[in-house]
C-alpha positions as CSV (number, residue, x, y, z in Angstrom):
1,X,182.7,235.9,114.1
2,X,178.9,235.8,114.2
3,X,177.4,232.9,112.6
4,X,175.4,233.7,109.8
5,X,171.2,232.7,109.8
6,X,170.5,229.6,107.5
7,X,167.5,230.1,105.7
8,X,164.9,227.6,106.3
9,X,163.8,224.8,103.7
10,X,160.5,226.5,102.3
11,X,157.3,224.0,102.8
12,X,155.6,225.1,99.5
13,X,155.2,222.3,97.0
14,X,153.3,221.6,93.7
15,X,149.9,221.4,94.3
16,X,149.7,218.1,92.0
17,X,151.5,216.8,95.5
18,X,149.4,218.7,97.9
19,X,146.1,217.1,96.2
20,X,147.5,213.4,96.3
21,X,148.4,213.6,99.6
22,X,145.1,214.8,100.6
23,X,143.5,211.9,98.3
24,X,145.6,209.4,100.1
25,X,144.5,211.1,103.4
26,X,140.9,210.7,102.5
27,X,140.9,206.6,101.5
28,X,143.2,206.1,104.2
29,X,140.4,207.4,107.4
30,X,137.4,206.2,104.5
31,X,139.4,202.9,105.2
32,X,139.5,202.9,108.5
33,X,135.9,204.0,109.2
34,X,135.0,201.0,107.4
35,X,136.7,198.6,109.6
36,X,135.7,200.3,112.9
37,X,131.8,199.9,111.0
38,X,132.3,196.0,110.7
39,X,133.6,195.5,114.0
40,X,130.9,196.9,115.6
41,X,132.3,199.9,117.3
42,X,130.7,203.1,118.4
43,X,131.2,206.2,116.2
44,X,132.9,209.7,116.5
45,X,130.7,211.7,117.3
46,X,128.8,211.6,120.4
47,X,125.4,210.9,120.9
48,X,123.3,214.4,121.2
49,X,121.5,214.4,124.3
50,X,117.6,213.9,123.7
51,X,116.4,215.3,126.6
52,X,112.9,215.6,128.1
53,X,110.2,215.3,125.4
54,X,107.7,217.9,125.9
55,X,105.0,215.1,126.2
56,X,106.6,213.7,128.8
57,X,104.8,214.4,132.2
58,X,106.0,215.6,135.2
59,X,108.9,217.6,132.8
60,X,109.2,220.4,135.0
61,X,109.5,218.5,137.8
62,X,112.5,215.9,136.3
63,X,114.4,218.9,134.7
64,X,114.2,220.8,138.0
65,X,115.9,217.2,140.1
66,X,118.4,217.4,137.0
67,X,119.4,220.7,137.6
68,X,119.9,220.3,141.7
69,X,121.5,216.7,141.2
70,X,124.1,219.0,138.6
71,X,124.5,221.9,141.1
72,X,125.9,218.9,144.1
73,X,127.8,218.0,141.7
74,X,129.4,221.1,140.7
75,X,129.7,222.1,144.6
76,X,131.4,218.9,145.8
77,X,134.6,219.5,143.1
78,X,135.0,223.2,144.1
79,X,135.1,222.0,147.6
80,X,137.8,219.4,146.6
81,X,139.7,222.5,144.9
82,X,139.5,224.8,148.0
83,X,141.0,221.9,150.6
84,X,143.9,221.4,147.7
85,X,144.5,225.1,148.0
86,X,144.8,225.2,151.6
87,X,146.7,222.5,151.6
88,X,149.2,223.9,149.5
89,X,149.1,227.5,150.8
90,X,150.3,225.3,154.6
91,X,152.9,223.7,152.6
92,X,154.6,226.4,151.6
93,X,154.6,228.2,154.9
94,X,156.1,225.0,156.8
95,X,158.8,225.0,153.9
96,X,159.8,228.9,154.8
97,X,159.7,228.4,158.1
98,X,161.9,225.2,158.2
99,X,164.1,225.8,154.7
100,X,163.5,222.3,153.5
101,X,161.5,221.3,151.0
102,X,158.9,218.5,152.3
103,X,159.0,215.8,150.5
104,X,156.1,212.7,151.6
105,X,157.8,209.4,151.6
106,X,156.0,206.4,150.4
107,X,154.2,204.4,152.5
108,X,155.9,201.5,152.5
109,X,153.8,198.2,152.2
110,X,154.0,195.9,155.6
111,X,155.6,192.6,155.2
112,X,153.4,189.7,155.2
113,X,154.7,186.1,156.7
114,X,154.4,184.0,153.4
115,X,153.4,180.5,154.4
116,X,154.2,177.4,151.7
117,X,151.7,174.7,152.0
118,X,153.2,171.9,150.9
119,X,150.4,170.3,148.4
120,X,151.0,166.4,148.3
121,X,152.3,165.5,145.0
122,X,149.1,164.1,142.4
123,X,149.8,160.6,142.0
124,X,149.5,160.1,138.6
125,X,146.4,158.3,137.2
126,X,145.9,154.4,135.5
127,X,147.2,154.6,132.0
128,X,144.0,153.8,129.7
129,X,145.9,151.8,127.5
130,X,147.6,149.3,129.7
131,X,146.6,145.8,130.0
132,X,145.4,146.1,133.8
133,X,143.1,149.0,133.3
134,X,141.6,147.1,130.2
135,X,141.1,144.1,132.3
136,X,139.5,145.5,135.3
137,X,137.0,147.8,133.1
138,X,136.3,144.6,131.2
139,X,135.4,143.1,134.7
140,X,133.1,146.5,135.8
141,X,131.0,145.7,132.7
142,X,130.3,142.0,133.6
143,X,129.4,143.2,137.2
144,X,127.4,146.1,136.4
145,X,125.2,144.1,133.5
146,X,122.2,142.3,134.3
147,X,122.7,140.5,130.5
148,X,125.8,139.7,128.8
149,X,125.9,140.0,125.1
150,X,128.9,138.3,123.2
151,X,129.7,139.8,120.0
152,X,130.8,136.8,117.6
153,X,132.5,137.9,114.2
154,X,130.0,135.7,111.7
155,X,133.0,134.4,109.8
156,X,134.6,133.1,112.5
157,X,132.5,132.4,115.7
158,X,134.1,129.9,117.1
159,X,137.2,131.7,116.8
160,X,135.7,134.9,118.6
161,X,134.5,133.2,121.7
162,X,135.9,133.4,125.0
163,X,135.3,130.6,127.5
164,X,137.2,132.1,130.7
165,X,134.6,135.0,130.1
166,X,131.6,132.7,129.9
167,X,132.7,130.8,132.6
168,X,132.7,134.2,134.7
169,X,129.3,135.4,133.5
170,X,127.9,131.7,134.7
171,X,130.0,131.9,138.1
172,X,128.7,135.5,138.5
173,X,125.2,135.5,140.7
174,X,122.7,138.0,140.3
175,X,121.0,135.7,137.8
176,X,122.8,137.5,134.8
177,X,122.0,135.8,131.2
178,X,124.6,135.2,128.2
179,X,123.3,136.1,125.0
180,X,125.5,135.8,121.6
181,X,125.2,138.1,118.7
182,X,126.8,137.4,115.1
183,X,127.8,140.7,113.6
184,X,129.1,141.5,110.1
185,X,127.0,138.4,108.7
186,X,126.9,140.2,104.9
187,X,130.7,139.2,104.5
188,X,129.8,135.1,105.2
189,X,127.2,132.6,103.0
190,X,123.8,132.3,104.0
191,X,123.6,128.7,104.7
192,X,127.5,129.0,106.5
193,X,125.2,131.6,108.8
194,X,122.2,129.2,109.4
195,X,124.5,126.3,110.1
196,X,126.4,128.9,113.0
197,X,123.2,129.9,114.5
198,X,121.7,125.9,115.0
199,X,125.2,125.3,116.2
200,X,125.4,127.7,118.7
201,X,121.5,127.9,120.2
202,X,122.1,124.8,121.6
203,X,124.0,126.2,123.8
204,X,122.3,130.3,124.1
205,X,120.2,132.2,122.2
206,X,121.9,133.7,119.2
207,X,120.7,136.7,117.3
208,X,121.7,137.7,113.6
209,X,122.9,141.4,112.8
210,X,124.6,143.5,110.1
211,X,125.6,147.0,111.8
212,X,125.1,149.9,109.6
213,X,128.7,151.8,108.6
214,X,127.8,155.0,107.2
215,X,126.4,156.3,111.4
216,X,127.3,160.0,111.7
217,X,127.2,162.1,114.4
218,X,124.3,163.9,115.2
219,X,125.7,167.3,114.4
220,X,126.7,166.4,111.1
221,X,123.3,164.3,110.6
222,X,121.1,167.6,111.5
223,X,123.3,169.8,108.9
224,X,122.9,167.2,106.5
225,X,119.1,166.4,107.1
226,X,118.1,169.9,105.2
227,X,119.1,168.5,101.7
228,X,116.9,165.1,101.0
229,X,117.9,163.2,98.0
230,X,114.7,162.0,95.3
231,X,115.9,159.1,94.9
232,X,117.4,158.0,98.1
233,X,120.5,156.5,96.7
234,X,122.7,156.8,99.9
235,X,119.9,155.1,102.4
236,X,119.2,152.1,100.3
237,X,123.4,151.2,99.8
238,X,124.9,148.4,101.1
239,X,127.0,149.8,103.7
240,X,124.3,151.8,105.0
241,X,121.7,149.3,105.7
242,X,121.3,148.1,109.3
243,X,119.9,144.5,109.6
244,X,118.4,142.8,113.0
245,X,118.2,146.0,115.2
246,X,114.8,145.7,115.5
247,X,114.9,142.1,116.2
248,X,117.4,142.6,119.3
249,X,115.6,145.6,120.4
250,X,112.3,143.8,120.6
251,X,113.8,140.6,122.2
252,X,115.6,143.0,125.2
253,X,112.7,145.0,125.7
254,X,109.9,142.2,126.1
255,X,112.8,140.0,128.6
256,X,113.0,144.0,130.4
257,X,109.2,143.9,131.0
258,X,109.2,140.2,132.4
259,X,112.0,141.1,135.4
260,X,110.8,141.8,138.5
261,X,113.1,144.8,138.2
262,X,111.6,148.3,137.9
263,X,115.1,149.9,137.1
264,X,116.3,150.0,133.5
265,X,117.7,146.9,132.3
266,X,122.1,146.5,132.0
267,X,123.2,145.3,129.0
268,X,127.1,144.5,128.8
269,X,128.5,144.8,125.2
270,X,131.8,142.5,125.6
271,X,134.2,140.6,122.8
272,X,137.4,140.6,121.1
273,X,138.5,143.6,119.3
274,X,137.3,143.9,115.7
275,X,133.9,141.8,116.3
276,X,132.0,145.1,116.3
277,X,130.8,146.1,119.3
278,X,130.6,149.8,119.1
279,X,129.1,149.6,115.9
280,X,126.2,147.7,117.4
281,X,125.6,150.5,119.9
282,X,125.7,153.0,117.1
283,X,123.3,150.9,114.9
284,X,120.8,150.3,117.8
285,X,120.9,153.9,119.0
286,X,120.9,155.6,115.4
287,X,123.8,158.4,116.0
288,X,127.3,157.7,116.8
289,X,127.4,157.2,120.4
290,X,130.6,155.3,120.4
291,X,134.0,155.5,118.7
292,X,134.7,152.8,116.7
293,X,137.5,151.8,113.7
294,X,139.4,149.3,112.2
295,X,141.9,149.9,114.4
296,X,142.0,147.5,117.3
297,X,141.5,148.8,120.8
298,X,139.6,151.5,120.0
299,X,137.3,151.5,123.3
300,X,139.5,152.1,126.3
301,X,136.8,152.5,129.5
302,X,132.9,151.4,129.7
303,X,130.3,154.1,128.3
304,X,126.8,153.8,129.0
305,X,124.3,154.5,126.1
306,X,120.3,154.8,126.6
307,X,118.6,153.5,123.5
308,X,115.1,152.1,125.1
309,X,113.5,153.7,128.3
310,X,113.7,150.3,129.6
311,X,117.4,149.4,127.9
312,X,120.9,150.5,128.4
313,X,123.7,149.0,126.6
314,X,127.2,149.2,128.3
315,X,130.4,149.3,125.9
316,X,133.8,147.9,127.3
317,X,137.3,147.2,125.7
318,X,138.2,144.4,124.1
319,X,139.1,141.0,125.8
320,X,142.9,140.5,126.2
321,X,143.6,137.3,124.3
322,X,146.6,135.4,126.1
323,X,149.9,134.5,124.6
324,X,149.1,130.6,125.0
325,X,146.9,131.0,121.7
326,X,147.8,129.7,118.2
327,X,149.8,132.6,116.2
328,X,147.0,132.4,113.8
329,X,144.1,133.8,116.5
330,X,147.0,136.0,117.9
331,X,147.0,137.7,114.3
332,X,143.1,138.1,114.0
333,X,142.1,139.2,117.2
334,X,145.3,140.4,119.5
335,X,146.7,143.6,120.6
336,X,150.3,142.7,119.9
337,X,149.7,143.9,116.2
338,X,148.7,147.5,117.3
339,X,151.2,147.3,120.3
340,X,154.3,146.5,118.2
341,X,154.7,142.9,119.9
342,X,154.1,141.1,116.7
343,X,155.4,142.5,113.4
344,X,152.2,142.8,110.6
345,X,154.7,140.7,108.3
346,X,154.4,138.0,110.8
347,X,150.2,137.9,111.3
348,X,150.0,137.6,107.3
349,X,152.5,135.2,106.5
350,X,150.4,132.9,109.7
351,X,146.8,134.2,107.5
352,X,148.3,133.0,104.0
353,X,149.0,129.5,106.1
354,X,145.5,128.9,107.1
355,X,144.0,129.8,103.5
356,X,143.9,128.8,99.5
357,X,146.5,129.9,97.6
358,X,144.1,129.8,94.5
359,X,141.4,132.0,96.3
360,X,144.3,134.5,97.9
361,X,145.2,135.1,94.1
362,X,141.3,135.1,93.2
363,X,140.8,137.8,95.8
364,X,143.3,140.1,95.7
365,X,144.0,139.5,91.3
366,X,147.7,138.9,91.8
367,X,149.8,136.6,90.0
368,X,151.2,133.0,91.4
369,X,153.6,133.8,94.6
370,X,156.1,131.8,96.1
371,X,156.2,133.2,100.1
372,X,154.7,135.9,101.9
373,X,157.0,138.8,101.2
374,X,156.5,137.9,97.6
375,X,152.6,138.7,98.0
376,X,153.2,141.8,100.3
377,X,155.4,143.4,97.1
378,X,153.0,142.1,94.3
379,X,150.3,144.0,96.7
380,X,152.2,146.9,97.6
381,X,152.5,147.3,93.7
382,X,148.7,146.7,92.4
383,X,147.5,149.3,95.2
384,X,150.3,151.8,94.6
385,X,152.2,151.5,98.2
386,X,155.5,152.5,96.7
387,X,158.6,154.3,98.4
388,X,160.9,156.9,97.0
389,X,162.2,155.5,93.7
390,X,159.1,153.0,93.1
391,X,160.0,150.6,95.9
392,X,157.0,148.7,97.1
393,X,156.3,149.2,100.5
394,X,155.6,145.9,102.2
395,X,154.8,147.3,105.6
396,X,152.1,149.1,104.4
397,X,150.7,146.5,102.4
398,X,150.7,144.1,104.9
399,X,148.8,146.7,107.3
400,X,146.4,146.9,104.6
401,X,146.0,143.2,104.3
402,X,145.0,142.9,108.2
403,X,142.6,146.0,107.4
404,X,140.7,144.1,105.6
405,X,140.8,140.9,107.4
406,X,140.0,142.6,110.9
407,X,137.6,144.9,109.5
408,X,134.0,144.5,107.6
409,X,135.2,144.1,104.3
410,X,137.1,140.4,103.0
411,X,134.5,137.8,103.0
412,X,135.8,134.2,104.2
413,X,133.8,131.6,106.2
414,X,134.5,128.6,108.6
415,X,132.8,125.6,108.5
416,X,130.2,124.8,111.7
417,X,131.1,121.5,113.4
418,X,128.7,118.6,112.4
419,X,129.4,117.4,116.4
420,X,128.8,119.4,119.3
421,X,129.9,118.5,122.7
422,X,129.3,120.9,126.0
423,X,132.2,122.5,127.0
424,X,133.0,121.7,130.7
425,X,132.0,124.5,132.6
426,X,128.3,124.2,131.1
427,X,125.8,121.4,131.5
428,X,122.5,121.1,130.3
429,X,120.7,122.6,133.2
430,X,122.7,125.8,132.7
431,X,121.5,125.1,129.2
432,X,118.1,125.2,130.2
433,X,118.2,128.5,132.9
434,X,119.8,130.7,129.8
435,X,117.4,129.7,127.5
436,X,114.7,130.4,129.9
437,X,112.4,134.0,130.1
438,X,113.7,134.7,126.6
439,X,111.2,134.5,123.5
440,X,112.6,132.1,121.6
441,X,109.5,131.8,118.8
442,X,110.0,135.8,118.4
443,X,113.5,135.3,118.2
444,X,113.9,132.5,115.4
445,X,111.2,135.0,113.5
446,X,113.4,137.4,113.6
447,X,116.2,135.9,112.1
448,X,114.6,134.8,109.4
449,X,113.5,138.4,108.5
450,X,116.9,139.7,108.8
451,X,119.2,137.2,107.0
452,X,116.6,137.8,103.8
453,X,117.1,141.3,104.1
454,X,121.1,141.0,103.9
455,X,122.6,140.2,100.8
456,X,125.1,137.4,101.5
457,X,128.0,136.6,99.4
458,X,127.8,133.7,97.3
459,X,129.9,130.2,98.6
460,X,132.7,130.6,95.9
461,X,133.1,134.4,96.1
462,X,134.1,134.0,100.0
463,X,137.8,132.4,101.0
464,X,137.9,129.2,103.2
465,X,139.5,129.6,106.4
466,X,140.4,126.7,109.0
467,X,138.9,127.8,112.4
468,X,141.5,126.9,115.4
469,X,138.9,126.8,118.1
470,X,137.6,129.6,120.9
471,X,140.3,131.8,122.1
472,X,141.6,131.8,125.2
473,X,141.6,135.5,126.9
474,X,142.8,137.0,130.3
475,X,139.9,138.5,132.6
476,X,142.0,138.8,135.8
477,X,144.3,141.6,136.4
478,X,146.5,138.8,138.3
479,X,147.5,137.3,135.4
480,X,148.1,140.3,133.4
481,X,152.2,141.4,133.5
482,X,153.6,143.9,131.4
483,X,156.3,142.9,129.3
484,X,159.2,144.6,129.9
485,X,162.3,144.5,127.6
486,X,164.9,141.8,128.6
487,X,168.7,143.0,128.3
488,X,170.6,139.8,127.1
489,X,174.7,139.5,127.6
490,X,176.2,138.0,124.8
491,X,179.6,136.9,125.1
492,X,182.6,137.9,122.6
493,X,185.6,136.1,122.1
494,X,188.4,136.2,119.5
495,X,189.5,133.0,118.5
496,X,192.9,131.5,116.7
497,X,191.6,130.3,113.4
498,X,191.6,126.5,112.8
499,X,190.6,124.2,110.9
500,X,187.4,122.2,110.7
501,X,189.2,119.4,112.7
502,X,190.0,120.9,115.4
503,X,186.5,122.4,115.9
504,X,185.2,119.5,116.2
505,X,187.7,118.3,118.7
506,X,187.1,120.9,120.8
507,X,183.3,120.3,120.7
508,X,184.1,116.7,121.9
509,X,186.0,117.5,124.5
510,X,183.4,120.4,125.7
511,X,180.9,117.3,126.4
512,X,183.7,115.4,128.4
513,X,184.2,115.9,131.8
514,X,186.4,118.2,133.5
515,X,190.0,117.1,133.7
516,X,192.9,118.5,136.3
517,X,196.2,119.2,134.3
518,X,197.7,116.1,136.0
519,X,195.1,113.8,135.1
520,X,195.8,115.5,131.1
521,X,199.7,114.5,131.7
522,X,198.6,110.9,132.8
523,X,196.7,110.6,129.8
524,X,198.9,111.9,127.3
525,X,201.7,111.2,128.5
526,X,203.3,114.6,127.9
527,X,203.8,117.7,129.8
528,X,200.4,119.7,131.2
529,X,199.5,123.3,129.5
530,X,198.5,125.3,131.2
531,X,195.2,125.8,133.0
532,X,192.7,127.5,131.1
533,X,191.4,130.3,132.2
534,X,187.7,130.3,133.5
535,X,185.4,132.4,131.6
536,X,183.1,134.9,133.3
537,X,179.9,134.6,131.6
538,X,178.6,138.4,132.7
539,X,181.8,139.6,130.8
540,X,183.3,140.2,127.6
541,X,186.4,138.1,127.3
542,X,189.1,138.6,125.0
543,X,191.8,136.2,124.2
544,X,195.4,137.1,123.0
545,X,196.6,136.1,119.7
546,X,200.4,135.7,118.5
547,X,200.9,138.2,115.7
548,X,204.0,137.1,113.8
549,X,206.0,140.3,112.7
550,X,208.1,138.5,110.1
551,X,207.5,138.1,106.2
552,X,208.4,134.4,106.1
553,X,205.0,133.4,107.6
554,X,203.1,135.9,105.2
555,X,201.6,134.5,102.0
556,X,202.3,135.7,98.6
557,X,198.9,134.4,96.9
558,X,197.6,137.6,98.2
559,X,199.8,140.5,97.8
560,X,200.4,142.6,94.6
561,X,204.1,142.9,93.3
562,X,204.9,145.9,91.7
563,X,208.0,145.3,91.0
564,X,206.4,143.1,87.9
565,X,205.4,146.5,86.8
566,X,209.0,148.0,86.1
567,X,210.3,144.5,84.0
């Protein structure tokens, strides 16, 4: 039976439809136009084809070179069609004659002799942050540097010096000089800071700063520079100010112009972490040249900065202090905090040793404490370091509490010695050759302007700290060793229980000596146990115990009797 024709699904609809679809249409390309606008790109439509302006000379001429260049053109793709043509008409007379159709076969690609190079492997580079990279850049710096500068923490200077490194600058030749620097003198008294700098000129000249600790980058500083406050507020804070920069500068540039030496003069930037040495290469230069933090060990390699066409200051890392060291110098100015060697808990309960407990409370406005962990939690809590469910956090508050020890904002002071003695690897002629081609008159001048410029803290305001002497440091990378994690065997055994009298019995006879089991049956005058058996200490030993599967030995104190239950 013949199927019969469907009818097909007219296309007419209401024109209500028609027009929104063509609305729709229309802000959909309107859309799209105005994308293709913003990015840039070329239009529809073509460009129409100026041509030749009538004023144009030599028009006939160009039009006529147009016309011939259009005619090769035109020539060179009808010859291409004619050699097709022929090429196809030959085709098709090789296929008739043969029967086959001809089909080309690829051309196949010749095989090329791959040869592997083997590249020796990259040995991998010096880790930045271990101890002997740290060491030997710290030793670049001291070669490279015609004058040493120190970097003393103001509120503890004695603390912050070094005498293996300035018995390696004096044992260096070249004729390098030692110069010390106090940094962050606005956290100590005024008169603490005059008795530091008579105490320590006797030895080298010593220069006053206050490093500035609002330096930005230069970027930020051009982008900033537009808008220009009336009043000035943010230049004339605290924080902000830089005091002695001029003073140093002066002093390194007129001891630059007395070398011999044409070339720019070296100067090394060296210290413990935390004393501020990036920050005085940022202060001197104006711009932030150099990272720095409150985070110790900041500075892993040397960095060269040009602040003077005659000057160049050289930052390193900071000096290793070694493990010899009183805990409480360990906790001020060693890695081991940052490294995870020494837990922050530890460092303050050592601080909260060395200070007041009356001006710890003054300082921080917390109540009376009894122990360290107790002042960690009364901290955590006036700051707001609190855990899920309100619990102070006492790791972060101790974190915070060597903040603002190691960085420039607790005040507290040591008192200068009333005695000085030389150390032993200085004399006074060595005395006399570093306080020589310096201007001292310029110098003392100069610290007199600066420490009236900074606004000191007042004697009660600042906490009293008991100084434990220079720190010793490591400078060679021979006696640097990575400390490596020790595995320790501890050895397990189950014992019977006993009383106390037999445990001390058996610690007597431990410190006897040694008997044989017949020299035990001579003594006793009974029958020999036997031997014990010798304990492997590499091994975990277990000894068997008599379990005693009856009730009779079992105690009723102990047990529940439900049988009381049922009476």
């Amino acid at each position: 039976m013949k199927r019969p024709k469907l009818k097909k699904a007219s296309k007419r609809v209401s024109c209500s439809k028609r027009y929104k679809i063509q609305k729709k249409v229309k802000d959909h390309t309107r859309k799209l136009r105005k994308e293709l606008k913003k990015k840039g790109g070329a239009s529809k439509r073509p460009k129409k084809d100026l041509g030749v302006p009538n004023s144009a000379p030599f028009k006939e001429e160009v039009l006529r070179e147009a016309e011939q260049r259009r005619q090769e053109i035109d020539e060179i793709k009808d010859k291409k069609k004619q050699a097709k043509k022929v090429e196809r008409a030959q085709k098709r007379k090789r296929e008739k004659v043969t029967g086959k159709k001809e089909t080309e076969p690829k051309a196949k690609k010749p095989l090329q002799e791959v040869v592997v190079v083997e590249q020796p492997e990259k040995e991998p580079g010096p880790d930045k942050g271990s101890k002997q990279h740290l060491c030997s850049e710290l030793n670049k710096v001291i070669d490279a540097s015609d004058v040493v500068i120190e970097v003393l923490d103001a509120r503890d200077p004695m603390g912050c010096r070094c005498p293996q490194l300035e018995e390696a600058v004096l044992k260096r030749g070249g004729n390098k000089k030692l110069l010390l620097v106090l940094s962050k003198i606005d956290l100590v008294p005024k008169e603490n800071v005059e008795k530091w700098i008579q105490c320590l000129q006797l030895e080298f000249p010593v220069v006053a700063f206050k490093a500035s600790q609002q330096i930005q980058d230069k970027t930020v500083r051009a982008r900033k520079s537009r808008i220009v406050a009336s009043n000035e507020v943010l230049d004339r804070s605290r924080a902000a100010a830089c005091s002695g920069n001029g003073c140093l500068s002066e002093f390194l540039s007129s001891y630059a112009t007395k070398t011999e030496n044409e070339a720019q003069l070296k100067v090394g930037v060296v210290g413990f972490p935390n004393v501020g040495k990036s920050s005085l290469i940022n202060s001197m230069k104006g711009i932030l040249a150099c990272n720095a933090g409150v985070k110790r060990g900041i500075t892993k390699s040397m960095q060269e900065v040009h602040i003077l066409k005659n000057v160049k200051l050289i930052d390193s890392p900071g000096i290793m202090a070694a493990p010899s060291n009183p805990p409480a110098s360990m906790a001020l100015r060693s890695l081991q905090v940052e490294e995870g060697g020494v837990s922050a808990h530890e460092a303050v309960r050592t601080l909260l040793k060395q200070c007041d407990h009356s001006q710890i409370m003054l300082q921080y406005n917390v109540p009376d404490f009894r122990n360290s962990l107790e002042f960690l939690t009364l901290l955590a809590k006036k700051r707001g370091y609190l855990q899920k469910g309100g619990i102070p956090n006492a790791e972060q508050a101790s974190t915070a509490f060597l903040d603002d020890w190691t960085g420039a904002k607790l005040s507290y002071h040591c008192k200068a010695s009333e005695s000085h003695d030389l150390p032993d690897y200085m004399s006074a002629a060595v005395v006399a050759e570093m306080q020589t081609g310096w201007d001292l008159n310029s110098l003392k001048t100069g610290n007199e302007g600066t420490l009236k410029d900074v606004k000191c803290p007042s004697q009660a305001g600042s906490i009293g700290l008991t100084s434990k002497g220079p720190t010793a440091g490591l400078l060679r990378v021979e006696d640097v060793t990575e400390e490596k994690p020790l595995l320790r065997v501890v050895e397990i055994s189950v014992r019977k229980p006993a009383d106390a009298a037999s445990e001390s019995v058996e610690q007597n006879d431990e410190n006897q000596p040694e008997q044989t089991p017949e020299e035990a049956t001579e003594a006793n005058g009974t029958q020999a146990e036997e031997p014990p058996i010798k304990r492997n200490p590499g091994r975990v030993q277990f000894e068997s115990v008599p379990v005693d599967m009856s009730g009779s030995a079992a105690s009723t104190g102990d047990a529940y009797d439900f049988n009381t239950d049922f009476n």
